[in-house]
PDB file of N, CA, C and O in Angstrom:
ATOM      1  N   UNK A   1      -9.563  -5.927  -4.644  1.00  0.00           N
ATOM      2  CA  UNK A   1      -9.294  -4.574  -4.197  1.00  0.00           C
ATOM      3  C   UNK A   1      -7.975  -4.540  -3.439  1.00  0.00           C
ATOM      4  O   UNK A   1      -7.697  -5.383  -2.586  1.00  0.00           O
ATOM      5  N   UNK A   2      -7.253  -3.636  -3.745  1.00  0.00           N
ATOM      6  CA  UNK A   2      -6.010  -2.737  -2.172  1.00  0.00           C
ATOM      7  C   UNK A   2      -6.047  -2.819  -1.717  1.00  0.00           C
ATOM      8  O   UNK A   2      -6.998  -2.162  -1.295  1.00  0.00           O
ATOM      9  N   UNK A   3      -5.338  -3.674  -0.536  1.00  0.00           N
ATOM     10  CA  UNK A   3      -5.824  -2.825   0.964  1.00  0.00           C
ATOM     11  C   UNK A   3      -4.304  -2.252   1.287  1.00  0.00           C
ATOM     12  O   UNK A   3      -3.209  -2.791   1.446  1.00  0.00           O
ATOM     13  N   UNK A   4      -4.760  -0.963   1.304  1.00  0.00           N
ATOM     14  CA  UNK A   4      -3.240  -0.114   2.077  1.00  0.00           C
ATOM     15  C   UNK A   4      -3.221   0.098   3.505  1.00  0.00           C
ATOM     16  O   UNK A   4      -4.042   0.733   4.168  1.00  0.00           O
ATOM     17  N   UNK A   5      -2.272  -0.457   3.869  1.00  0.00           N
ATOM     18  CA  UNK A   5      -1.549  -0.196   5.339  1.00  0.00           C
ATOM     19  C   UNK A   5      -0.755   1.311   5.806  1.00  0.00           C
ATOM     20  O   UNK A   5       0.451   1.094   5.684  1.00  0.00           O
ATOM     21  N   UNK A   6      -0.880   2.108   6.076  1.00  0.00           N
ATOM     22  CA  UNK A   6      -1.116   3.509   6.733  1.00  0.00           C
ATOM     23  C   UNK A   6      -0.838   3.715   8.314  1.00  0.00           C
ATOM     24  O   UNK A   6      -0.897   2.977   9.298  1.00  0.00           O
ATOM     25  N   UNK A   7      -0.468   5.234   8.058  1.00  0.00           N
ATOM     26  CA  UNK A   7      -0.283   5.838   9.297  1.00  0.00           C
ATOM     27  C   UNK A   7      -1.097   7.277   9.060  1.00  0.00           C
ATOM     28  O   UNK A   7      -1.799   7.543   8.084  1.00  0.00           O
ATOM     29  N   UNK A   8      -0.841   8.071  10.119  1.00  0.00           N
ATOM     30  CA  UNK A   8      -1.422   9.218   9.856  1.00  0.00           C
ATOM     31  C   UNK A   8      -0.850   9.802   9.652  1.00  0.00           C
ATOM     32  O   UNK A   8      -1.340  10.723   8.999  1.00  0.00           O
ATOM     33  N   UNK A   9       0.684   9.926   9.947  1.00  0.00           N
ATOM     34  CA  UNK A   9       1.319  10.998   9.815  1.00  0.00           C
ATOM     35  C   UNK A   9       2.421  10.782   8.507  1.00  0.00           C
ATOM     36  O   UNK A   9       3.208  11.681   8.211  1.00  0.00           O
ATOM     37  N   UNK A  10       2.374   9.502   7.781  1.00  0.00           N
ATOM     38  CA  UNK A  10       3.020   9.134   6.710  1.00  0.00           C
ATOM     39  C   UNK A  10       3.094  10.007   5.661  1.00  0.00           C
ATOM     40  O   UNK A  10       1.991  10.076   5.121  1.00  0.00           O
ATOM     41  N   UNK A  11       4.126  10.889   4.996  1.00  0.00           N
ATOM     42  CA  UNK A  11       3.618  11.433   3.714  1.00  0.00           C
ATOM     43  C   UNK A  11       3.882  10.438   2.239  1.00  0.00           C
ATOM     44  O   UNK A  11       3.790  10.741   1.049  1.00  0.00           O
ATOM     45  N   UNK A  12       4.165   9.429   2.770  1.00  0.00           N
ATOM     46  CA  UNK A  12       4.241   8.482   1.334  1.00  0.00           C
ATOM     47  C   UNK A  12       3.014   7.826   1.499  1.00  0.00           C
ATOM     48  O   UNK A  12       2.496   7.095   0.655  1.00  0.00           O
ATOM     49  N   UNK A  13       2.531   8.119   2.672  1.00  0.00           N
ATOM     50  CA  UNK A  13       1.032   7.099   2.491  1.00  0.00           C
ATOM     51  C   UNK A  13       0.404   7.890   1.634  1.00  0.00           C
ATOM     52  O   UNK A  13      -0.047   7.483   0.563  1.00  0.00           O
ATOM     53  N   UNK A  14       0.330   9.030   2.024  1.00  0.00           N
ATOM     54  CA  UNK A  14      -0.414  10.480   1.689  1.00  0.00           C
ATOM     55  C   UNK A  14      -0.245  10.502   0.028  1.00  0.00           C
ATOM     56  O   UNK A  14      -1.255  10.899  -0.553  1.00  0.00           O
ATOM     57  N   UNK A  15       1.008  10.093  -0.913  1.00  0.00           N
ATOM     58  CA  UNK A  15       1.479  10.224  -1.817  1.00  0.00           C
ATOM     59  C   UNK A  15       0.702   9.063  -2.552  1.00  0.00           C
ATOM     60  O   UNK A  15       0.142   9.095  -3.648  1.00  0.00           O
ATOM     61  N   UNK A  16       0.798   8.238  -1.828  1.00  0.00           N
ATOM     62  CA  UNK A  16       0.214   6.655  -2.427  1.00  0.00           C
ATOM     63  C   UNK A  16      -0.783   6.614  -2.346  1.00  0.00           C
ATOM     64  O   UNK A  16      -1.055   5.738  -3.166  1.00  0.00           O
ATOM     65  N   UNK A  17      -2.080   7.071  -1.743  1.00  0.00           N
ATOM     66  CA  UNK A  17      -3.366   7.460  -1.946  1.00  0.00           C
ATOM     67  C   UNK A  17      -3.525   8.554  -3.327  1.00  0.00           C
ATOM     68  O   UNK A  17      -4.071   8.312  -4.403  1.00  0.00           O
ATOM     69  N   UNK A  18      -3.063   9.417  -3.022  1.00  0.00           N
ATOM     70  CA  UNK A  18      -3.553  10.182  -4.056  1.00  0.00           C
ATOM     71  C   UNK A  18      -3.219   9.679  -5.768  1.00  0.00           C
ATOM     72  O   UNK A  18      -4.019   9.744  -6.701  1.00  0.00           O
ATOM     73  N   UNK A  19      -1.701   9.143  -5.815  1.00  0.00           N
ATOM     74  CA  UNK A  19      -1.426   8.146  -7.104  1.00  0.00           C
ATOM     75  C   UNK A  19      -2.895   7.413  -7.104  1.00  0.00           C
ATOM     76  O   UNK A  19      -3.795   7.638  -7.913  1.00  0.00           O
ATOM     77  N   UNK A  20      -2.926   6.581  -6.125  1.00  0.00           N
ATOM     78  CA  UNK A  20      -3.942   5.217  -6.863  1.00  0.00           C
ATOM     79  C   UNK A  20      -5.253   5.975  -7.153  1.00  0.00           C
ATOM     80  O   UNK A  20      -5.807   5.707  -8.219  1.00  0.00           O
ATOM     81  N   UNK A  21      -5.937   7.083  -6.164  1.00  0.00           N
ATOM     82  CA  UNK A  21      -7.190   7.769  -6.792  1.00  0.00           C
ATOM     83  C   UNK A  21      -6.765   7.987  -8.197  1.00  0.00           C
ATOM     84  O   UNK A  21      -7.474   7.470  -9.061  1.00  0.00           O
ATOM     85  N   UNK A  22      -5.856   8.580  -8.521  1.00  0.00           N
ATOM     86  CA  UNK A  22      -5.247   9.275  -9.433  1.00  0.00           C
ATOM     87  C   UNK A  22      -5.787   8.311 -10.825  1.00  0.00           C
ATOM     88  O   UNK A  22      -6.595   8.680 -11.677  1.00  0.00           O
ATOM     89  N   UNK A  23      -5.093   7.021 -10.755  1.00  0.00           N
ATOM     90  CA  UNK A  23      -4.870   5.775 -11.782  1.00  0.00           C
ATOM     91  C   UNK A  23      -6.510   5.454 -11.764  1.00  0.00           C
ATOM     92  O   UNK A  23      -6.932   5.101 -12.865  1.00  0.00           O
ATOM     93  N   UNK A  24      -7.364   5.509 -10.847  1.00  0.00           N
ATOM     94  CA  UNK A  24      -8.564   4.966 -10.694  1.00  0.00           C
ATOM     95  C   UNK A  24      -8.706   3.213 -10.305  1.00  0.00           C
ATOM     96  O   UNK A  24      -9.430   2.306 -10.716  1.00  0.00           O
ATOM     97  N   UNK A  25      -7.532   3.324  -9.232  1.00  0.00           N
ATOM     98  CA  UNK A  25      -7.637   2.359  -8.453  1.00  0.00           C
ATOM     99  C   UNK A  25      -8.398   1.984  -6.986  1.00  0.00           C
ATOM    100  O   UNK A  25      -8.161   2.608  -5.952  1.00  0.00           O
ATOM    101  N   UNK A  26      -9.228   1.002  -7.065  1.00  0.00           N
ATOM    102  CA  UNK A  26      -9.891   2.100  -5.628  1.00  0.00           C
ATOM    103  C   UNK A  26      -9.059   0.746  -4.376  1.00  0.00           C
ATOM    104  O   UNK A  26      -8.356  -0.246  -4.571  1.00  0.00           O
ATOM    105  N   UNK A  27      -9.477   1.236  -3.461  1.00  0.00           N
ATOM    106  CA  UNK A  27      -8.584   0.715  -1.942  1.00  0.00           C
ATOM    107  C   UNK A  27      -9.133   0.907  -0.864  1.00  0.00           C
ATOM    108  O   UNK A  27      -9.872   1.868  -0.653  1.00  0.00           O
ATOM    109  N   UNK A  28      -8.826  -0.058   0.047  1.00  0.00           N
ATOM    110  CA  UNK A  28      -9.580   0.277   1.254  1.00  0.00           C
ATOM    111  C   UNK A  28      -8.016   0.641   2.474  1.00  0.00           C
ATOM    112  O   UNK A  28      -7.098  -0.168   2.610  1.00  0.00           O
ATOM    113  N   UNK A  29      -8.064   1.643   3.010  1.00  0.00           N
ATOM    114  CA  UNK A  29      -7.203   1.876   3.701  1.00  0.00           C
ATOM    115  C   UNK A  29      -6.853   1.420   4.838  1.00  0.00           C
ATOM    116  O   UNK A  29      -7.609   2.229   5.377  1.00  0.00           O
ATOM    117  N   UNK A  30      -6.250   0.679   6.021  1.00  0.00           N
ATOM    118  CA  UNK A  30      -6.540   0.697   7.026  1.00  0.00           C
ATOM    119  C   UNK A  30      -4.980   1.175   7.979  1.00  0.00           C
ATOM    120  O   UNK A  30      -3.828   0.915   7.631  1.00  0.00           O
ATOM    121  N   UNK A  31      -5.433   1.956   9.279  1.00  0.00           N
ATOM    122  CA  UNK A  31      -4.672   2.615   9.640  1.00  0.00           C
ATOM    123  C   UNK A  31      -3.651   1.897  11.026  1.00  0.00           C
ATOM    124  O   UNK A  31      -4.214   1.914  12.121  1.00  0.00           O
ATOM    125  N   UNK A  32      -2.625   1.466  10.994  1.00  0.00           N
ATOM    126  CA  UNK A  32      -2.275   0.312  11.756  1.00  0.00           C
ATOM    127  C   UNK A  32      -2.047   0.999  13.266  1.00  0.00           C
ATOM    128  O   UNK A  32      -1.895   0.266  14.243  1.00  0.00           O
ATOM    129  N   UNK A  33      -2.037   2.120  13.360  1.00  0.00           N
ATOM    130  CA  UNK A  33      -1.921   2.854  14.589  1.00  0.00           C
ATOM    131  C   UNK A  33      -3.565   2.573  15.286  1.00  0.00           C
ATOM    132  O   UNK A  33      -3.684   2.858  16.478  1.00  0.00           O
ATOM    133  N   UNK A  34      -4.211   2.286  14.899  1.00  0.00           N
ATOM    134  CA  UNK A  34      -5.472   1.790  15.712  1.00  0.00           C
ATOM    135  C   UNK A  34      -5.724   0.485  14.829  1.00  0.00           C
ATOM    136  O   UNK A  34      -6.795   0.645  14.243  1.00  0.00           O
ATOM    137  N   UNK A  35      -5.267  -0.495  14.573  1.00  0.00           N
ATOM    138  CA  UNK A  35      -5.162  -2.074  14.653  1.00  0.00           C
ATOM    139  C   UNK A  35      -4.112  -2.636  14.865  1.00  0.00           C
ATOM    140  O   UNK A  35      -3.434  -3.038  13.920  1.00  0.00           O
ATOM    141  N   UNK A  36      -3.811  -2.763  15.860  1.00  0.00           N
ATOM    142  CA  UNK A  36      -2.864  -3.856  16.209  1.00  0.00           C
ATOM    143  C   UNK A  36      -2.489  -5.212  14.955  1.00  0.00           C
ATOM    144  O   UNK A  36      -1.502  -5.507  14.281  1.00  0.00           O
ATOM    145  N   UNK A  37      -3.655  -5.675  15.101  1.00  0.00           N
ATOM    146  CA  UNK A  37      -3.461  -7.181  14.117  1.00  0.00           C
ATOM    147  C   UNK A  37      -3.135  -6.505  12.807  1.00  0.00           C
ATOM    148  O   UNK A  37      -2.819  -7.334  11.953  1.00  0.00           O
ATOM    149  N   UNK A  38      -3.118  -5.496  12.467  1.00  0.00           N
ATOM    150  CA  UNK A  38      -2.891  -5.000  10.994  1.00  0.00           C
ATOM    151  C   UNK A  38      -1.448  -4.457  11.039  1.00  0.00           C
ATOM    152  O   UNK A  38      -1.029  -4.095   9.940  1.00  0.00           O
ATOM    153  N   UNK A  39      -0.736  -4.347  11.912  1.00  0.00           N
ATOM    154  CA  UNK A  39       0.601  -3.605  12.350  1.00  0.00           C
ATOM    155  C   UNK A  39       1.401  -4.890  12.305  1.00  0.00           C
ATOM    156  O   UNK A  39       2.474  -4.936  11.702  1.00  0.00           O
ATOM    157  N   UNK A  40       0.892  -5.929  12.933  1.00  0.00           N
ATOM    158  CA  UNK A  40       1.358  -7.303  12.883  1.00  0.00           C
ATOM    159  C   UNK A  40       1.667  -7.805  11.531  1.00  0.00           C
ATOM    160  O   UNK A  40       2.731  -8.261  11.113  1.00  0.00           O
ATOM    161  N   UNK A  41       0.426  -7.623  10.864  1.00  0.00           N
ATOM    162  CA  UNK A  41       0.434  -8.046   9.353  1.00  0.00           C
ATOM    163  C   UNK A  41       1.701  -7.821   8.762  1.00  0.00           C
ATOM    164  O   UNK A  41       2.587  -8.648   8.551  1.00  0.00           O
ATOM    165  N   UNK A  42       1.680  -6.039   8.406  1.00  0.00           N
ATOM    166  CA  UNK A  42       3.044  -5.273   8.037  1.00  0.00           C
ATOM    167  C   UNK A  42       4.124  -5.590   8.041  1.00  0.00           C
ATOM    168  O   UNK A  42       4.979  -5.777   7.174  1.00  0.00           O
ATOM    169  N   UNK A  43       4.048  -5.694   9.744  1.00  0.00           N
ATOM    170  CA  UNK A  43       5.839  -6.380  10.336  1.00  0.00           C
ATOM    171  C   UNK A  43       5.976  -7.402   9.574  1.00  0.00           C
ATOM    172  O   UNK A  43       6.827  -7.310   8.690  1.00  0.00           O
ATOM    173  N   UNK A  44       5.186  -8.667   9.690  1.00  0.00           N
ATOM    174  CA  UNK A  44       5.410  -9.946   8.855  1.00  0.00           C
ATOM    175  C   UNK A  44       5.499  -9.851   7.416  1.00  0.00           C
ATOM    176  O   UNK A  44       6.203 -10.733   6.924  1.00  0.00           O
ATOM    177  N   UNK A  45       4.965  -9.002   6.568  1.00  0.00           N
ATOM    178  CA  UNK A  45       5.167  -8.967   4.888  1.00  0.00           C
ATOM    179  C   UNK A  45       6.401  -8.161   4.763  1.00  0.00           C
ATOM    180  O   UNK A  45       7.066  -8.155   3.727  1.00  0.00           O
ATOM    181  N   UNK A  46       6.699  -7.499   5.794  1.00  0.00           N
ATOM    182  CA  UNK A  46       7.830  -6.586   5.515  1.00  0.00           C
ATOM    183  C   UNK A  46       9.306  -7.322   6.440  1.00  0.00           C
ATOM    184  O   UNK A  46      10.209  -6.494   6.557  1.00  0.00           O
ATOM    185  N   UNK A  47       9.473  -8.059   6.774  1.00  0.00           N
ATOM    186  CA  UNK A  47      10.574  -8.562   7.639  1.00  0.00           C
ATOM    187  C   UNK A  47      11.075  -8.302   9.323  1.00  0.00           C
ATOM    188  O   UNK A  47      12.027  -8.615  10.038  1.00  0.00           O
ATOM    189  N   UNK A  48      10.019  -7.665   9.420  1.00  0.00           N
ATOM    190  CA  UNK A  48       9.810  -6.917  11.075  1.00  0.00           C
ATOM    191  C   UNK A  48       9.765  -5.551  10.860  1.00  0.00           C
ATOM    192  O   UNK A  48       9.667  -4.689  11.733  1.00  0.00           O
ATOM    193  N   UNK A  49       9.841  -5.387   9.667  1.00  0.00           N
ATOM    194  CA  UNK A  49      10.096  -3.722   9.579  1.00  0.00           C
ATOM    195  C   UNK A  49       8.586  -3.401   9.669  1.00  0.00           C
ATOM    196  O   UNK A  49       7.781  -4.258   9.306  1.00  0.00           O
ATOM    197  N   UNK A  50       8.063  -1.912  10.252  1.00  0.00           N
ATOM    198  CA  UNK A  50       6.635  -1.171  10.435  1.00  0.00           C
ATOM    199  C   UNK A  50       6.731  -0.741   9.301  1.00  0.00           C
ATOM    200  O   UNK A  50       6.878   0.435   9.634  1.00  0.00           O
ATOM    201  N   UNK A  51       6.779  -0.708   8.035  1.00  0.00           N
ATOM    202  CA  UNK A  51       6.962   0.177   7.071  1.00  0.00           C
ATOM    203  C   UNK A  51       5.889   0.650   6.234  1.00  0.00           C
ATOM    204  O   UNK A  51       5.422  -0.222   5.502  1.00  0.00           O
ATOM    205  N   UNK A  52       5.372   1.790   6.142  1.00  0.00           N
ATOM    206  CA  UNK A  52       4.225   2.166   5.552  1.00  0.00           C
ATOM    207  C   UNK A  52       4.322   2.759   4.525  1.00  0.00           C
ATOM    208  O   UNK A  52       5.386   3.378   4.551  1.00  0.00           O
ATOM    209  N   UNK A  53       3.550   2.995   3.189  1.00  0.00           N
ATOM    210  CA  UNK A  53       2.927   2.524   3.037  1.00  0.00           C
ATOM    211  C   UNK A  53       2.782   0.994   2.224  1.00  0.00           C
ATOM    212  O   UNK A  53       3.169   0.905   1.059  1.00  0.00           O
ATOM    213  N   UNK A  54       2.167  -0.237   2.971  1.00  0.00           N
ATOM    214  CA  UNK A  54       2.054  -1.268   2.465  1.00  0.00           C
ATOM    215  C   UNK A  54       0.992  -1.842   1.928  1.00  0.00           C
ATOM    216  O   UNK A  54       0.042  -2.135   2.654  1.00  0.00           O
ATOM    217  N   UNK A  55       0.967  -2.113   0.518  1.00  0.00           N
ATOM    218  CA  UNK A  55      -0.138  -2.437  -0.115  1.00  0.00           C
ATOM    219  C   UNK A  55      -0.279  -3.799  -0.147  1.00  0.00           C
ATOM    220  O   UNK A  55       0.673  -4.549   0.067  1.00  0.00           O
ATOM    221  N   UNK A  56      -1.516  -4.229  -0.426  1.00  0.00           N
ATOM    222  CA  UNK A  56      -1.767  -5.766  -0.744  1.00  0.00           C
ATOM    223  C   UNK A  56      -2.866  -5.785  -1.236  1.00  0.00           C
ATOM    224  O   UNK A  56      -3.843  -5.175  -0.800  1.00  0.00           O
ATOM    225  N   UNK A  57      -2.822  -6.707  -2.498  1.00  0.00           N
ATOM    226  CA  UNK A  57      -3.501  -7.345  -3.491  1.00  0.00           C
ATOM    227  C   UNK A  57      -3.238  -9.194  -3.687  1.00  0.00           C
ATOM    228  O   UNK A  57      -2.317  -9.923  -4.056  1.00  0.00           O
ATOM    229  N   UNK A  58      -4.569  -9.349  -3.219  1.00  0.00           N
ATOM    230  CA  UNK A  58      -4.680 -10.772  -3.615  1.00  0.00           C
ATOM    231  C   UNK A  58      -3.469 -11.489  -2.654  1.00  0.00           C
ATOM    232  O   UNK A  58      -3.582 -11.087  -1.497  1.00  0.00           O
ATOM    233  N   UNK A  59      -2.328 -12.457  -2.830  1.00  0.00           N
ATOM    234  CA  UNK A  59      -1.514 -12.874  -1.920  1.00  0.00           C
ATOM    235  C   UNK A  59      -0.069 -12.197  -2.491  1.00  0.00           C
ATOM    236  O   UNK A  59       0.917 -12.932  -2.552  1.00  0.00           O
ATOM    237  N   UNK A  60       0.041 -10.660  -2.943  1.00  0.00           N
ATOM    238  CA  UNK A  60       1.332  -9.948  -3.036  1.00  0.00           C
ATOM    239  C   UNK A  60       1.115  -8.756  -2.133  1.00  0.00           C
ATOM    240  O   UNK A  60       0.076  -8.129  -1.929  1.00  0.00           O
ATOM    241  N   UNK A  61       2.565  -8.549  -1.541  1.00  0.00           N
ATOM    242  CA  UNK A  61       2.249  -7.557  -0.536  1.00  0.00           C
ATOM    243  C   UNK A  61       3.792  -7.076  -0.755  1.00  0.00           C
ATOM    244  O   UNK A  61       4.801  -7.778  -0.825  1.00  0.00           O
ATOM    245  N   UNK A  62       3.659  -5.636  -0.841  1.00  0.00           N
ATOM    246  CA  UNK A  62       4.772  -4.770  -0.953  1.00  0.00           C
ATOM    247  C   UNK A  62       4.668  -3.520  -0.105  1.00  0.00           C
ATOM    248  O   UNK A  62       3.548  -3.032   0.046  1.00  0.00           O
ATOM    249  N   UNK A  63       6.120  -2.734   0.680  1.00  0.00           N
ATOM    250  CA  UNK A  63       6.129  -1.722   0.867  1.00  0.00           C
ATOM    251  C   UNK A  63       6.344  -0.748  -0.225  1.00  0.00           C
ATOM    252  O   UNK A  63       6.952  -1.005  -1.263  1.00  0.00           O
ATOM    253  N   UNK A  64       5.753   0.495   0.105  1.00  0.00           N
ATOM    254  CA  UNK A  64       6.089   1.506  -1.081  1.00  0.00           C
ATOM    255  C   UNK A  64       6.607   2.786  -0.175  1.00  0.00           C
ATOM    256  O   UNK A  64       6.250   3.955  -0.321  1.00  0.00           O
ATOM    257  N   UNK A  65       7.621   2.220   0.882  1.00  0.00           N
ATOM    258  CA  UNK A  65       8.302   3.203   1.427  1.00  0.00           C
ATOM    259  C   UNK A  65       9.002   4.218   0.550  1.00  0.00           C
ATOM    260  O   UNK A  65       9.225   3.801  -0.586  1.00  0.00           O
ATOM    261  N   UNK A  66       9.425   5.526   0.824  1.00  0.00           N
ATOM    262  CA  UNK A  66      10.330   6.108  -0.104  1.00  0.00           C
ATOM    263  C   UNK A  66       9.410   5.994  -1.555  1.00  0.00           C
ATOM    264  O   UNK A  66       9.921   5.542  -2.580  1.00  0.00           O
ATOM    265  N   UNK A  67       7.751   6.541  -1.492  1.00  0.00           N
ATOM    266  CA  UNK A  67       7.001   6.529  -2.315  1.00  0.00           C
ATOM    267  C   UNK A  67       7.478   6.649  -3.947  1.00  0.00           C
ATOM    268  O   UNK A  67       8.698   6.777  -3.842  1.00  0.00           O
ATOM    269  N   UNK A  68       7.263   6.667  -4.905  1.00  0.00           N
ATOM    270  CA  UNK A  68       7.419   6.757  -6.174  1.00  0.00           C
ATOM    271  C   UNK A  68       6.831   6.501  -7.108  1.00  0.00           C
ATOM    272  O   UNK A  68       7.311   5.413  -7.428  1.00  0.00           O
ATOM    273  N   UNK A  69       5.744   6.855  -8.144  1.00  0.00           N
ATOM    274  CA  UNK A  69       4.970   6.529  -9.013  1.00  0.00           C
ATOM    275  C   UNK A  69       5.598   5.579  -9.615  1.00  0.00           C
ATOM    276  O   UNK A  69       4.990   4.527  -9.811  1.00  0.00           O
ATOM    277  N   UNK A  70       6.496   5.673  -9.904  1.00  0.00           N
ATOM    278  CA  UNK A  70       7.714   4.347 -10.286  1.00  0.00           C
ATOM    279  C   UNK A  70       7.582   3.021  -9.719  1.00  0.00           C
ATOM    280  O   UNK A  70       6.972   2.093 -10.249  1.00  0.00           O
ATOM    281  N   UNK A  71       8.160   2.990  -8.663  1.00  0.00           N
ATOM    282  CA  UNK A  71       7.662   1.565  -7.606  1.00  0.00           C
ATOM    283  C   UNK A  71       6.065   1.152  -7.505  1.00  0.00           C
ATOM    284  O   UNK A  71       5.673  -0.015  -7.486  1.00  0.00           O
ATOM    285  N   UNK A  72       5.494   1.934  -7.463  1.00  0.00           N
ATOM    286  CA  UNK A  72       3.821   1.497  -7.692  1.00  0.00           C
ATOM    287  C   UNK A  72       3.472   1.147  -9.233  1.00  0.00           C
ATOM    288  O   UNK A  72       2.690   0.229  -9.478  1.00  0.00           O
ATOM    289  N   UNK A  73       3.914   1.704  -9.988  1.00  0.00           N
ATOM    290  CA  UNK A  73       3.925   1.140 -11.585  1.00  0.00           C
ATOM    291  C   UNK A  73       4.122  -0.128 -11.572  1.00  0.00           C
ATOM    292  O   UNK A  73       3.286  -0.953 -11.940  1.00  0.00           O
ATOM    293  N   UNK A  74       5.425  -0.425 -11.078  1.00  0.00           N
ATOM    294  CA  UNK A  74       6.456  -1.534 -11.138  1.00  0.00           C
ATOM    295  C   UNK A  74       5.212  -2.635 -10.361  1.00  0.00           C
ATOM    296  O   UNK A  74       4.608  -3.509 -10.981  1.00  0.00           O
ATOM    297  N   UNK A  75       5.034  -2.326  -8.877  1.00  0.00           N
ATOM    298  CA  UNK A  75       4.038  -3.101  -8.643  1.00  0.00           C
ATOM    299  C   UNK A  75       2.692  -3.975  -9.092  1.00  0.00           C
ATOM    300  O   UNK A  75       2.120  -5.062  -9.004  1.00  0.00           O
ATOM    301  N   UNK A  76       2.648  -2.643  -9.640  1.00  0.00           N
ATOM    302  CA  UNK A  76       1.274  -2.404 -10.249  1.00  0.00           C
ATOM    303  C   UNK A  76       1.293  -4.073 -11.727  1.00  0.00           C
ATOM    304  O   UNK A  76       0.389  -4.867 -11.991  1.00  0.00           O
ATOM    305  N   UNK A  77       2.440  -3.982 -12.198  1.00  0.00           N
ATOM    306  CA  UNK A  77       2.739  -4.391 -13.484  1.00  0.00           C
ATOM    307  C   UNK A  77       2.843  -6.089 -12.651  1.00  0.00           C
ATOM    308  O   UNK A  77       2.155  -6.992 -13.127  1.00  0.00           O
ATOM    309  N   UNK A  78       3.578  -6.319 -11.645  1.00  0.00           N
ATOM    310  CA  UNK A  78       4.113  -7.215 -11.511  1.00  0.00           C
ATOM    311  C   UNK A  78       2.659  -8.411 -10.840  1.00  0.00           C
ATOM    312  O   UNK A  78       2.590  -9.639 -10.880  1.00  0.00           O
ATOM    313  N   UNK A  79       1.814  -7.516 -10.353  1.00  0.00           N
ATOM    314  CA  UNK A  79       0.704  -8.427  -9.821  1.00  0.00           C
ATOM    315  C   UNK A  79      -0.584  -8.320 -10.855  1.00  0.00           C
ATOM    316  O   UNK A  79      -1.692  -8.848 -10.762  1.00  0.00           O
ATOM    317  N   UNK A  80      -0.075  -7.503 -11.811  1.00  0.00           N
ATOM    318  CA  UNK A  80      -1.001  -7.960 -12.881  1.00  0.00           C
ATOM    319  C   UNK A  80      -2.280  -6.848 -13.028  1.00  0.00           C
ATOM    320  O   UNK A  80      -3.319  -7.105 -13.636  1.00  0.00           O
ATOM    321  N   UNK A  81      -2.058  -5.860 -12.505  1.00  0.00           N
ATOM    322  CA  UNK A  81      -3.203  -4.428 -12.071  1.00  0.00           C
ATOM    323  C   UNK A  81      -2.899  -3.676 -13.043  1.00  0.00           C
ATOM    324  O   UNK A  81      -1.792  -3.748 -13.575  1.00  0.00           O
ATOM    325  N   UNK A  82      -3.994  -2.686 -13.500  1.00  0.00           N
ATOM    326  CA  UNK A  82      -3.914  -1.724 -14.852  1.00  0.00           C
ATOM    327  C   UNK A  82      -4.452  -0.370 -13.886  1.00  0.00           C
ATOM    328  O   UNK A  82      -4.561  -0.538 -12.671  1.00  0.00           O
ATOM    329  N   UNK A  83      -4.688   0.602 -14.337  1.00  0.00           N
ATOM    330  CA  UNK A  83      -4.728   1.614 -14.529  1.00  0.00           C
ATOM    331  C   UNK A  83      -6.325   1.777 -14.368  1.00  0.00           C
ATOM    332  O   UNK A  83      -6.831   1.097 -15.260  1.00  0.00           O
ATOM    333  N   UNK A  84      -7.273   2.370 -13.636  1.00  0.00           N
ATOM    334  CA  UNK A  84      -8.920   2.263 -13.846  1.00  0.00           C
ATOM    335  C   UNK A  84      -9.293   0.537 -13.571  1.00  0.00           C
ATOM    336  O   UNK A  84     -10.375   0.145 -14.009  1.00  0.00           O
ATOM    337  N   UNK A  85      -8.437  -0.409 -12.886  1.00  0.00           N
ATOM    338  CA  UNK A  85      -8.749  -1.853 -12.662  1.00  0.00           C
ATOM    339  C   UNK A  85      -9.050  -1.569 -11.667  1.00  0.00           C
ATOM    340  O   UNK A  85      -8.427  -0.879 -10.861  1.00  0.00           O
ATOM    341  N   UNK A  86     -10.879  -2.455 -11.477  1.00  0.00           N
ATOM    342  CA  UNK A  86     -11.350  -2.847  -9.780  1.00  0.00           C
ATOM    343  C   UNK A  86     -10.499  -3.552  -9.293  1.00  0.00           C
ATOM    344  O   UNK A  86     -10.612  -3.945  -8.132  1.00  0.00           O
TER     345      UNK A  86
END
């Protein structure tokens, strides 16, 4: 499964949820403004940057800042995920 890294007030998070419902990907969200250790995570997959929204599957982890069905495709393709895949 996903796990997406989030804010509340993100609208690419907002964008990147509704894509993956969309594809029939499912995800577990978690919101780094109330986890610390998950904000930590972020910084470290991302280079210190907070950058949301950050997905992770299995041991690949990408931001999908500056959202785009495009970049999540691309993702999507590169770790090996389809479309309706648990």
């Amino acid at each position: 499964m996903i796990t997406m890294y989030t804010t509340s007030w993100c609208p690419d998070c907002h964008a990147a949820k509704q894509a993956l419902t969309s594809l029939g990907l499912p995800f577990q969200e978690v919101n780094i403004e109330h986890d610390p250790t998950a904000a930590e995570l972020v910084m470290k997959v991302n280079n210190g940057k907070r950058s949301v929204p950050t997905l992770v599957y299995k041991e690949h982890a990408t931001s999908l800042s500056r959202f785009s069905i495009s970049k999540l495709k691309a993702w999507m393709e590169q770790v090996g995920l389809q479309a309706g895949q648990p």
